[in-house]
N, C-alpha and C positions, 0 to 999 in steps of 0.2 A: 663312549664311541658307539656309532651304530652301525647295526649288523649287517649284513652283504643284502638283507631283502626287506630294511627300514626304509627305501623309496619306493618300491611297490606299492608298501602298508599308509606309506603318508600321500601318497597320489586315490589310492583306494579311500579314505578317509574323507579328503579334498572332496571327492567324487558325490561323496554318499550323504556331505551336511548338505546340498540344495534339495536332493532327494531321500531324506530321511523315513520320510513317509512307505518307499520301496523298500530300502535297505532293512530297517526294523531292526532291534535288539533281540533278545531273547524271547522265549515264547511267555504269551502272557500268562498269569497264575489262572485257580479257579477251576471250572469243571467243563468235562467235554459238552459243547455244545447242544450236541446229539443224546445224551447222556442218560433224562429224567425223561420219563414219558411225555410225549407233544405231538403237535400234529404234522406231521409231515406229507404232506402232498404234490403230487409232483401233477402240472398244468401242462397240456399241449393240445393243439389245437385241431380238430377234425370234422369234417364235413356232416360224418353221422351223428346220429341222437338216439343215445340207446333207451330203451322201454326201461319197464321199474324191474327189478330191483338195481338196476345198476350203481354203485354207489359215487364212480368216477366219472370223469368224461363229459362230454353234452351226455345231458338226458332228460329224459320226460320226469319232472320234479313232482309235480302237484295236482290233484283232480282231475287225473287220466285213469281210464279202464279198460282191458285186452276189448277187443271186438269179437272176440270168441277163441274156444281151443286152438293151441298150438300158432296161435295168430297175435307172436309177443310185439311184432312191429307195427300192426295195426291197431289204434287206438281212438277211444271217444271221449271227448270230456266227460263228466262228474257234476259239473260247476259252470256257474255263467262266464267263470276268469280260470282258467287251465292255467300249469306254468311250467316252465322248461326253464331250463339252465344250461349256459352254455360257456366257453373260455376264449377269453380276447386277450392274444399276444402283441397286438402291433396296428395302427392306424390304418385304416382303406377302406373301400365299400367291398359291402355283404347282403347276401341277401337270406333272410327265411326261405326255403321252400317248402309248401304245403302241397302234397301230393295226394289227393282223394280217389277213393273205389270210383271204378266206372260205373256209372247211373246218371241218373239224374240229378245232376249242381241243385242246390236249393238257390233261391233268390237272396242276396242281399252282399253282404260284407265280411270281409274277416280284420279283428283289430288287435293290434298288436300292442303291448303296451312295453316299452323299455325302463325297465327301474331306474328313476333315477335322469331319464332323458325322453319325457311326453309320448305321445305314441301317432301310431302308423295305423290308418287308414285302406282298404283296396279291397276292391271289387272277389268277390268269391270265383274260384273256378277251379277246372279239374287241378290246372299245376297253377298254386296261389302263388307268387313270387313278394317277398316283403321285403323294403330297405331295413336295412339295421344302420343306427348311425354310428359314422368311421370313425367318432371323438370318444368311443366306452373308455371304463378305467383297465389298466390290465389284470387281469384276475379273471374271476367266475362271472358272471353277469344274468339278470334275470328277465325273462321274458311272458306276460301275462298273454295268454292268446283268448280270445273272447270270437264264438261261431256261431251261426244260427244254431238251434235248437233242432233241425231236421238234418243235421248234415254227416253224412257218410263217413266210416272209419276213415283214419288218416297216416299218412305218414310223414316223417319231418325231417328236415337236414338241412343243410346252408352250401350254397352255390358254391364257396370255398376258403380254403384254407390252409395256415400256413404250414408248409413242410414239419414233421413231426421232428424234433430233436432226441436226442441220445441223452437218458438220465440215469444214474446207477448210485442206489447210497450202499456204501460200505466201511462198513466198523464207525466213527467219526466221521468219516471223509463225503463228500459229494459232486460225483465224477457229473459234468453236465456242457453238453455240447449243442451244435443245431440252434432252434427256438424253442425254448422251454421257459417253467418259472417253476422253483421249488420254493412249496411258501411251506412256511415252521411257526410254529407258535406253541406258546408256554409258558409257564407263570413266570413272573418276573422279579414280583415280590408285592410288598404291600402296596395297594394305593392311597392307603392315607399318608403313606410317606411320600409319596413321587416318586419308586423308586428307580434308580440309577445303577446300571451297570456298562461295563467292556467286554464287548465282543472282540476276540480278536482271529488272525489265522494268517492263513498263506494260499495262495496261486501257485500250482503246479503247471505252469503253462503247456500246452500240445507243441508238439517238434516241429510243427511247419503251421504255425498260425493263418488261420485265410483270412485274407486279406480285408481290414474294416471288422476283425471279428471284436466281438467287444461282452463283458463280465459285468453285471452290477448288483451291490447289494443295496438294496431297497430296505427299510423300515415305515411300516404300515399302524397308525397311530389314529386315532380319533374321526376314522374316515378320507385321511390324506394320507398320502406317500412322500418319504421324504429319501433321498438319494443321499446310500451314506457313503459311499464309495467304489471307484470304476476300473476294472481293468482294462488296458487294449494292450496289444505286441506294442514293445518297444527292445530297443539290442541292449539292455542291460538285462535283461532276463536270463542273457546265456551264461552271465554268472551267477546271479543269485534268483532265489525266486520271490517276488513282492510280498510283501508280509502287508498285513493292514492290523490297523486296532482302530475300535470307534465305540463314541461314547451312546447306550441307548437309554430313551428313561419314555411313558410313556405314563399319563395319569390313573389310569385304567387299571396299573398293575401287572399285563398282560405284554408280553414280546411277542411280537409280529412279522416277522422277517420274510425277502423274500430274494431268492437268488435267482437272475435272471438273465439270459440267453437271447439277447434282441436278434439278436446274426446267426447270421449260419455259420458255422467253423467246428473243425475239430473238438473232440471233446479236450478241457482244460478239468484241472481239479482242485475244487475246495478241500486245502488242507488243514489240520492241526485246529478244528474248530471248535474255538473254548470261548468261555464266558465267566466273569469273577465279577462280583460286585458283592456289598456288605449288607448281608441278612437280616430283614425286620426281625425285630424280638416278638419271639412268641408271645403274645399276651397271657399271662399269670388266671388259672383259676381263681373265683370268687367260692368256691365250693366245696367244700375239703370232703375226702373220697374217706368210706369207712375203713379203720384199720383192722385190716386182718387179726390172725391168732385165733381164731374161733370159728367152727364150723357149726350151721343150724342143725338140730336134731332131725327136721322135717321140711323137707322142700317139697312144695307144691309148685309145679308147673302145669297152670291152666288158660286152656286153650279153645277161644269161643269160636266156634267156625265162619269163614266169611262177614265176619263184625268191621266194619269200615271204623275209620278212626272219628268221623264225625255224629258218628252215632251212638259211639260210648258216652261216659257219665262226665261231667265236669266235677271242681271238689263241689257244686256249690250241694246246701243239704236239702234242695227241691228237687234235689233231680230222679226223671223216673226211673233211674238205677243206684238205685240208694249203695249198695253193696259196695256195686266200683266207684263211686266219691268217696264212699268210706275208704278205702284204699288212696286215693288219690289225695287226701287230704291226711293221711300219717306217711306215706312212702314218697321214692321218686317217682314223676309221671313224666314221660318221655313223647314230648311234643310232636318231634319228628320223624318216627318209627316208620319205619319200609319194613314189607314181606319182599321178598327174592321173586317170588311168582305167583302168580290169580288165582293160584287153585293148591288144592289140598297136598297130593303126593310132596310134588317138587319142596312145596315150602317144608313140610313134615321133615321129608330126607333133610332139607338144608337144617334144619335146625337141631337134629339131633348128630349129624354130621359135619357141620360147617361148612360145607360144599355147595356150592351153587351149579345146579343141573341146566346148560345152555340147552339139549336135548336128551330125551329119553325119559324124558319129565315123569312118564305115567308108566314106568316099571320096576321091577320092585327091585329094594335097594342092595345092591350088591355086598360081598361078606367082607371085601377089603378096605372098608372103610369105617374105623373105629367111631362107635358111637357114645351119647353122650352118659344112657346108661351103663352100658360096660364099665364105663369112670367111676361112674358112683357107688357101683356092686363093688367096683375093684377096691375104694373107699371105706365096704364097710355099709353102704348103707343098705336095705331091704328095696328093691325096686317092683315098683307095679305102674302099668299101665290099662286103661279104663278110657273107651271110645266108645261112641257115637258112629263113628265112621268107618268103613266098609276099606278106605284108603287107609287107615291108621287103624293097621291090625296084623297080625302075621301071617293073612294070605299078599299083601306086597312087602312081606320082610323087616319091617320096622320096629316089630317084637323083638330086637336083636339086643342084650343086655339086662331083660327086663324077666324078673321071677316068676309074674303072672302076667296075662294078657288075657284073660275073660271075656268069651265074645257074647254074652248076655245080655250087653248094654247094647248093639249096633241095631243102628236103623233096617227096618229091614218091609216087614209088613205091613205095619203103620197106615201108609200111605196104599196099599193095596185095600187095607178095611176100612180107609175113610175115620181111622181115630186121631183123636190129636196128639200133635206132638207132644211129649213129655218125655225128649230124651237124656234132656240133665237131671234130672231127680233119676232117673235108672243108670245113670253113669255115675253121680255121686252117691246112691246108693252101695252100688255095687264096690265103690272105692273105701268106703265107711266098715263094710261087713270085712273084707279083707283087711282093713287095720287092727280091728278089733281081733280078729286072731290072734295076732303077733305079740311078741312079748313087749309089756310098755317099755322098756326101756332100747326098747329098736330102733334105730335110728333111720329114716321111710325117705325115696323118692318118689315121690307119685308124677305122675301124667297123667293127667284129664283131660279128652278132648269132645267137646257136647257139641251138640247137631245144634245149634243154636247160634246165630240169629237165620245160619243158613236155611234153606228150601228142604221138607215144606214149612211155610210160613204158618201154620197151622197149632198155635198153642192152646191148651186149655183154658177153661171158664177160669177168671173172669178175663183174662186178660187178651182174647181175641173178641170179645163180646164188646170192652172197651174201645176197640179198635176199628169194626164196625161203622160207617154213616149211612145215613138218608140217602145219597148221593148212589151208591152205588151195591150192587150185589156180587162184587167179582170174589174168591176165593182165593187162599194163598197154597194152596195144595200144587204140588210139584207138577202135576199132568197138568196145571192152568198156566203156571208160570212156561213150560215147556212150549206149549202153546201160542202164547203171547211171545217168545223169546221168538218161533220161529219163525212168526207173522201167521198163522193159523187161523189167528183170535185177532181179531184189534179192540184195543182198548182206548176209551173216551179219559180225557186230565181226569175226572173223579176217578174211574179207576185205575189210574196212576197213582193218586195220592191216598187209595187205601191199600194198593199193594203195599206202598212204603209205611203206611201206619200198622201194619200186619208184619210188617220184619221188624218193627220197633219194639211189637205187643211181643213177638220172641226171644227179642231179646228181652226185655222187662223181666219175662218168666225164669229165663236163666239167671240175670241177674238176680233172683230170689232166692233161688235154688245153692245158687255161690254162697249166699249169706249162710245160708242153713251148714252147707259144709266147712265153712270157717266158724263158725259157734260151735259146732261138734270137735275141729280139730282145738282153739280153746281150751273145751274142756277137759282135753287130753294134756294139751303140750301148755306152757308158762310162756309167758309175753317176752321175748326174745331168740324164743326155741323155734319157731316155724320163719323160715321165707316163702312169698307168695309168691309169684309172676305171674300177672294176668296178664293177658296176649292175644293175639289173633293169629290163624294163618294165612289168611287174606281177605280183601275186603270185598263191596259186590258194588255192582250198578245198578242205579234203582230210576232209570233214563234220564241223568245223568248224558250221556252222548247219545242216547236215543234208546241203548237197549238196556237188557234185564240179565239177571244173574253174573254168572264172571267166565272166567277161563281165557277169552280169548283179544282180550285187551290190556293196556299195562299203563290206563290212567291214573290218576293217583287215587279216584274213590275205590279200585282195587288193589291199590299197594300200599297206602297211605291205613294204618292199624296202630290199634291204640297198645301199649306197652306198662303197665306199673309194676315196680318193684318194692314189696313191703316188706319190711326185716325191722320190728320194730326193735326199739335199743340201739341197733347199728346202722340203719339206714334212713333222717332222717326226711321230713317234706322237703322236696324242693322240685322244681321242673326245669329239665333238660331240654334244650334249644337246639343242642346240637345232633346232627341228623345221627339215627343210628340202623341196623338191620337186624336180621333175621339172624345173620350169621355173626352179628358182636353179639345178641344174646347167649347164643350158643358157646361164643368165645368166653363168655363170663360164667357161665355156670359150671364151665367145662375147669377152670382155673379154680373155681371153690371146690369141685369135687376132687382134685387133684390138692388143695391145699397152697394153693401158690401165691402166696404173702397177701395182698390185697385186691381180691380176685375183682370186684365190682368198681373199681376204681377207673379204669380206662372207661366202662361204661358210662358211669356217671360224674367224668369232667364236664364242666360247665363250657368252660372256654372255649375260643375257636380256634382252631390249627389251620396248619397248612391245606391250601385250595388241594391236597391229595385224598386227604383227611376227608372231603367233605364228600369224594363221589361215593355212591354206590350205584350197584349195578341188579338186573332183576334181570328176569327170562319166561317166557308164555313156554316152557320147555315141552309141552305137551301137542301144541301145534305144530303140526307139520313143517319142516322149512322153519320154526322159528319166530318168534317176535322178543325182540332183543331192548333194554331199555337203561340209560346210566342218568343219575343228575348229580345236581350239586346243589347247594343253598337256592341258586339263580335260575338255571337250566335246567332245564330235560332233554334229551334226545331220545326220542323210538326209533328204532329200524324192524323194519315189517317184511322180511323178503317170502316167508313161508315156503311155498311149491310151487312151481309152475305158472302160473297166471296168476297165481292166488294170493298176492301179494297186499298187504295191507292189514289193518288189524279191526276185530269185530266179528260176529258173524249172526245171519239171521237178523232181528233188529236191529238197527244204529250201525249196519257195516260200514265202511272207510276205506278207502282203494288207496292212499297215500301209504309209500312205502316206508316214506322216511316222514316222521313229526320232531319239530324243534319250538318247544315253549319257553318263553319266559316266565317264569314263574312267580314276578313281584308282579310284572304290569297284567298279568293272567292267571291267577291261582286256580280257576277252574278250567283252563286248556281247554279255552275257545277258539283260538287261533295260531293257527300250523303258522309260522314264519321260517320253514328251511328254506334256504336261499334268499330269503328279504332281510336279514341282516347281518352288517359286516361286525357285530360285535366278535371278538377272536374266542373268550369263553366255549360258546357254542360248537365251533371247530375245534378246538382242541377234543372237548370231551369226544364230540363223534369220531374223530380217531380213535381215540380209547375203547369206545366203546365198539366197534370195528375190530379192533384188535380183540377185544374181549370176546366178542362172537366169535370169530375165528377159532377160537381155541374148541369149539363145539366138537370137532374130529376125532378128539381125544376125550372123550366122556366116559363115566364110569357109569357100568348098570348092566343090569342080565335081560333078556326081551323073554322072560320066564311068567310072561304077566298072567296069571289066574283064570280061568274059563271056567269054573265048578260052577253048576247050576244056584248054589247058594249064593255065594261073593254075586254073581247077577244081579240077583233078585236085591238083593241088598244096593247095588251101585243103581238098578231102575228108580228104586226109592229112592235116589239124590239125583235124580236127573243125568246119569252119565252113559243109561243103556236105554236105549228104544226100546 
C-alpha cells in the first residue's frame, strides 16, 4: 500500500522522464573540473587596448614600442605587420580607431588585416576609423595593422563595446553573469586514442532571471565550436536546479571549453563541475633505470660555462671534443636538457638548491635553503669546489656545504694583460692537488666549474691559431665581444663566423683539459667507482637572433645545454628524449647523496608521461621586471614584462620589443616566428596560464640583496663581462 506522499513522488517522476536532461541523477564521478592546472581565462569585452606587458584584455600583441618614457599608451610599430589583439563577444559593427600625435599625417593608408577574414583598406588620418567585420568567431581575435614608415606614435581602441559582465571563479564553481566567456582548457588525455570523456555539473540559477537571459557551454575542437549545451529560465528551476552531463572527445587530446554569457542578466552559477573519463595507459619504459644499493666513491660534477647544447660533442669518434663523445658513447646523454636561466648565479643556485629563482637572480644565495653539498658532506663524502667564476665562489654564498672553495682558479686578470685563457687546466689543477692530499680511501664530491666555452673566447696556441681565417681579424676577448654586443663595433658575416669558431676553439681546449682530469681520476679510483656529470649552466648566442653573449634572452640556444651522465658498470649508453632540467639533475644527485633506492632512475626513464611531466619552466631572473619562459615537447611561451617600458627580451644587439613569444617548436625549432595570437591550437594556452601563474609566484622569492662590491669580486666580474 502507498504512503500518504507516493502521488506527489509519481506526478514528480511523470514530470521529470520528458525532461530528464534537467532533472539529472546523482552527481557524476571523476575529478573536479577545475581541479589539474588549465587555463582559465575569463573574456570581456572593452573599448580600450592596453600597451605591453598587459597579459589580458585587448592589447597591443606584437612589434609595438613605447614612443618614449613614461608614454606606455603611445606606440610605434617595430615591423611592417604590427598586431593587437582583441575579444568578440556578439555580432554588430565595429570599428578600429587609430588616433595619431598632432603633426603632420604622412601621406598614404593604413591596412588592416583580420585573421582569418581578408583585410580593410582606408585613407590615413589624424582619427583613422576601421571596419572590423561583425561575422568574427567569439573569442580573442587578431588584427595585423600595416602603416606608413613615417607615421607618428599612436593610440588604439574600438568605437564600442559590449557592457563588461560579472565573472568570479571560486573553489570549483564559476559564478558568471552580464556578457562574458570563461574559456578553460586542459589535457584531456591521449590523442592517439581519441580520447573521450564527461563533463558534467549543475545551474544554480539567479532569483529573478532577466528576461531572454541565457547560459551556454561551448566546446572548441579543431578550430570549430560546437554547442554542447544551454540554459535559459524556465519554472521548473524553482524546484530543482538543471543538472547537465555531456559527452567531450576532441582528436588533439586537449579539452577546450567555453562558458558563455550571450545576455545581459544576473549572475547564475556553474556548479559541481567534474569531469570523469578512462585514463590512457602510460606507456611502459624501454629503458631499465640503474638499481640502487651502491654509492660511487667519487662524484664529479662538471660544469662548462655557457656551452650551448649544439656545440657539444656527438658520440661520433671525429668529433673535435673527443673527451665528451667519449662520455656520450659509455653513459646517458640527455638530448633534451634546459638550464632554469641564461646566466651563471640563477642556474648555479638552482642546481645546487633545486629552486628556480623567478627574481633576485644575481644575489647571493640565501642560508635557508639546504644545498646539494651539505647532503653529500652530511653523506660522508669530502667536498670541494674549484671555479673559474667570480659568481660560483663564496663572495655570492654558493661555498655553502663545501670543505674547500679555493679562489686560485677564478678569472680575474687575464683579460686585463691580454693572456689567454687557460682557465680549466688552473681549475683542474687546482682540483687534482686537493685530492691528492686526502686520504685515498675518501670518498670526494668535487664541483668544477671552468670559464669555458664562455667570453673571453681567447684560448691558447694551438687551438685559437686553428680557429683563425683569411677573412677576418676580429678578436674573442671580452672588451671585443662587449663591444659588438653593444653595437660599438659592427661586425661584417666573416666576423660573425670567426667569433663562433673562437667559442668552439674554447671549448675544444676544455674539452682536453676534461680528458686529462678523468685519466688522473682513473688512476686513482677503478671503473665503477667515479660518476661524471658533464653539464652546462647556460648556453650563449652566437647571432643566432641577432645578438652576442647571454643573460638577457630565454631562447633555446641559451637554455637548451648538453647533459651526460657516466657511471660506468651502473649506468649504461643510452639517450634520453625526454625533456629534463637544471633542477631534476639536482633532484638526482640529491637522492644518491641521501641514499634513496634508485636515485638516477626518474632521471633516466626513457618513456613519455603525462603532458605535466613535460613542462619546464626557466627565468632571465637577473633582469629587471623579469623574462619568464615554460615549454613542453611542442611549445614555448616567453613572457618579457621586465620594467616600465622596457618590455621584451634582448638587449643591445638583436633586442625585441615583443612582450609575449609563443613558438611551435616542430614546424620552428630555431624560433623564427612569434605566432602569439595567430593560433587557435589550446596547447599554447594552457601553458601560458601556467606559466602566468609561475611568474606570479616571483613575490615570494628567496635571497639576501647582500650582493658583494669588494674591489676584488669587480675586477674579477669585468673580466666576464658583467662590470663596465
Amino acid at each position: 500500500m502507498r504512503g500518504p506522499g507516493s502521488r506527489y513522488h509519481s506526478l514528480a517522476a511523470l514530470l521529470c522522464l520528458p525532461l530528464l536532461w534537467s532533472c539529472g541523477g546523482a552527481r557524476e564521478g571523476g575529478e573536479p573540473l577545475l581541479g589539474r592546472p588549465s587555463a582559465l581565462e575569463v573574456l570581456q569585452e572593452s573599448r580600450q587596448i592596453e600597451a605591453p606587458p598587459s597579459p589580458g584584455g585587448n592589447r597591443f600583441l606584437a612589434g609595438w614600442r613605447a614612443a618614449g618614457p613614461g608614454q606606455r599608451q603611445r606606440l610605434l610599430p617595430t615591423s611592417s605587420e604590427a598586431w593587437l589583439e582583441a575579444v568578440n563577444l556578439g555580432r554588430r559593427p565595429r570599428h578600429l580607431v587609430l588616433v595619431f600625435d598632432d603633426g603632420a599625417i604622412p601621406a598614404g593608408v593604413v591596412r588592416v588585416a583580420v585573421a582569418g577574414h581578408g583585410e580593410r583598406t582606408v585613407p590615413i588620418a589624424a582619427r583613422t576609423s576601421v571596419p572590423i567585420p561583425s561575422d568574427l568567431p567569439l573569442g580573442r581575435f587578431a588584427l595585423g595593422v600595416s602603416l606608413p614608415v613615417d607615421a607618428p606614435p599612436l593610440r588604439a581602441g574600438f568605437d564600442t563595446a559590449q557592457p563588461a559582465g560579472e565573472v568570479r571563479v571560486r573553489d570549483h564553481d564559476i559564478v558568471q553573469g552580464g556578457v562574458s566567456l570563461v574559456e578553460l582548457v586542459r589535457p584531456l588525455g591521449s590523442p592517439a586514442l581519441g580520447s573521450k570523456a564527461l563533463v558534467s555539473g549543475r545551474i544554480e540559477p539567479p532569483a529573478r532571471p532577466g528576461g531572454g537571459q541565457r547560459l551556454e557551454l561551448r566546446q572548441r575542437c579543431a578550430g570549430r565550436d560546437r554547442l554542447l549545451w544551454t540554459w535559459e529560465p524556465a519554472w521548473w528551476h524553482a524546484f530543482r536546479n538543471p543538472r547537465f552531463s555531456v559527452e567531450v572527445a576532441c582528436p588533439s587530446g586537449w579539452l577546450h571549453l567555453r562558458f558563455v554569457a550571450p545576455t545581459t542578466g544576473p549572475p547564475a552559477a556553474w556548479k559541481d563541475l567534474m569531469i570523469a573519463g578512462t585514463p590512457a595507459p602510460r606507456p611502459a619504459g624501454h629503458e631499465q633505470a640503474p638499481r640502487g644499493g651502491r654509492l660511487p666513491k667519487a662524484v664529479l660534477l662538471y660544469v662548462f660555462d655557457a656551452l650551448r647544447a649544439d656545440a657539444a660533442a656527438t658520440p661520433d669518434r671525429t668529433s673535435p671534443t673527443p673527451t665528451l663523445a667519449a662520455l656520450m658513447r659509455e653513459g646517458a646523454t640527455f638530448r633534451r636538457h634546459f638550464s632554469v636561466a641564461p646566466n651563471t648565479l640563477p642556474s648555479t643556485k638552482a642546481l645546487f638548491t633545486g629552486h628556480v629563482w623567478r627574481q633576485e637572480g644575481g644575489v647571493r644565495l640565501a642560508d635557508d635553503l639546504p644545498t646539494l653539498a651539505e647532503a653529500f658532506r652530511a653523506a660522508g663524502y669530502r667536498t670541494g669546489l674549484f671555479s673559474g667564476s667570480a659568481y660560483v665562489s663564496r663572495a655570492f654564498g654558493v661555498d655553502r656545504g663545501f670543505e674547500v672553495a679555493p679562489e686560485e682558479a677564478l678569472l680575474g686578470e687575464e683579460e686585463d694583460l691580454g693572456l689567454p685563457n687557460e682557465n680549466a687546466a688552473r681549475v683542474g689543477d687546482s682540483a687534482l692537488a686537493w685530492l691528492e692530499r686526502l686520504p685515498a680511501d675518501s670518498r670526494v664530491f668535487l664541483y668544477l666549474h671552468v670559464i669555458h666555452p664562455h667570453n673571453p673566447y681567447d684560448p691558447p696556441a694551438p687551438f685559437a691559431d686553428r680557429a683563425r681565417g683569411p677573412d677576418s681579424a676580429i678578436d674573442g676577448r671580452t672588451r671585443t665581444l662587449l663591444a659588438v654586443s653593444h653595437q660599438r663595433r659592427t661586425v661584417t658575416t666573416a666576423d660573425q663566423r670567426q667569433i663562433a669558431a673562437l667559442y668552439h676553439a674554447n671549448l675544444a681546449y676544455a674539452d682536453g683539459e676534461l680528458g686529462e682530469l678523468l685519466a688522473a681520476l682513473r688512476r686513482r679510483y677503478t671503473p665503477g667507482e667515479v660518476l661524471v656529470a658533464a653539464t652546462s649552466d647556460h648556453g650563449e648566442e652566437l647571432f643566432d637572433h641577432g645578438g652576442l653573449l647571454h643573460g638577457y634572452t630565454l631562447y633555446d640556444e641559451q637554455l637548451h645545454i648538453p647533459l651526460v651522465v657516466s657511471w660506468p658498470t651502473v649506468v649504461g649508453p643510452r639517450r634520453i628524449e625526454r625533456p629534463t632540467s637544471t633542477v631534476d639533475l639536482h633532484d638526482a644527485l640529491l637522492a644518491l647523496a641521501k641514499g634513496a633506492g634508485t636515485p638516477f632512475a626518474p632521471l633516466l626513464e626513457a618513456r613519455a608521461g603525462d603532458i605535466e611531466d613535460e613542462v619546464r619552466f626557466s627565468a632571465a631572473a637577473s633582469v629587471r621586471g623579469g623574462i619568464f619562459a615554460a615549454r613542453t615537447n611542442r611549445w614555448k611561451v616567453v613572457w618579457a614584462p621586465r620594467t616600465g617600458i622596457h618590455w621584451g627580451v634582448g638587449d643591445g644587439l638583436g633586442r625585441a620589443r615583443d612582450a609575449e613569444l609563443v613558438f611551435d617548436l616542430v614546424r620552428d625549432p630555431r624560433e623564427r616566428r612569434n605566432v602569439a595570437g595567430l593560433t587557435d591550437a589550446p596547447e599554447p594556452r594552457w601553458l601560458r596560464a601556467r606559466l602566468l601563474q609561475w611568474a606570479a609566484q616571483r613575490s615570494v622569492e628567496r635571497g639576501t640583496n647582500a650582493t658583494p662590491d669588494d674591489a676584488e669580486t669587480r675586477a674579477r666580474l669585468r673580466a666576464l663581462g658583467y662590470v663596465d
